[in-house]
N, C-alpha and C positions, 0 to 999 in steps of 0.2 A: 983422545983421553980414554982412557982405561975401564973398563964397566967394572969397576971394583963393588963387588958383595952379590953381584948381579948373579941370577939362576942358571946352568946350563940351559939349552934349549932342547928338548927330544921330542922330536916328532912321534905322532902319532903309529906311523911307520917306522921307525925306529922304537919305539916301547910293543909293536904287534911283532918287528922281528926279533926280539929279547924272547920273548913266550913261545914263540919256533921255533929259535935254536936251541933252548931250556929243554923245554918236550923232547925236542931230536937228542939231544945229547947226554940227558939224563933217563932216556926211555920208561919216560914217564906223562902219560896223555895232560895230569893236570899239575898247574904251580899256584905256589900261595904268593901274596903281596913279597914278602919280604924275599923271596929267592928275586923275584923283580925286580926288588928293589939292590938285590947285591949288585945288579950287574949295572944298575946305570946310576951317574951322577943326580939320584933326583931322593928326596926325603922319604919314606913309608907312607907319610899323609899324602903327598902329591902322587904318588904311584898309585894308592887305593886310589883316591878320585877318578884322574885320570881312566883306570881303569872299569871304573862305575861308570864314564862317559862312555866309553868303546863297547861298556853293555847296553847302554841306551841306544847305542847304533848299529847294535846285533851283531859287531864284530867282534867279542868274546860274550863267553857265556859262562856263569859263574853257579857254585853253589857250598850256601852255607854248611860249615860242618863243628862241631860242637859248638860251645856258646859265644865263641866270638870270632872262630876262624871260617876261612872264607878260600874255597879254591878256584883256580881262573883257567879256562883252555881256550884257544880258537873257535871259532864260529869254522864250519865245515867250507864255507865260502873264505875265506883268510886262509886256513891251511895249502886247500888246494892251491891258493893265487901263490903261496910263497914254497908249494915242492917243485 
């Protein structure tokens, strides 16, 4: 039977190599939520979360910029693992 309504699944790894090849390709060290969330199958709310977990586990690092945007880069340990 068919997982009909059911969520993509994107690993953790799979959302840290999204923000790797973003930075590489856009030669640009940091991304917002939503450039994130252009590339993967997953909602804006789930991509922030998610990505507020990966800051709890120091493998990205984030910082607020006006009053409600928020930008997200590699922890220097993640980059290295993924050149």
């Amino acid at each position: 039977m068919a997982n009909v309504g059911r969520k993509p699944r994107v690993t953790d790894d799979e959302l840290l190599d999204e923000i790797f090849e973003l930075t590489k390709s856009h030669d640009n060290p940091v991304v917002t939520t939503q450039e994130v969330t252009d590339g993967l199958p997953l909602k804006k709310d789930s991509v922030y979360d998610r990505l507020n977990k990966l800051h709890d586990e120091e493998k990205v690092l984030k910082k607020k910029v006006g009053a409600k945007g928020v930008v997200w880069w590699l922890s220097l340990e993640e980059k290295v693992s993924r050149s």
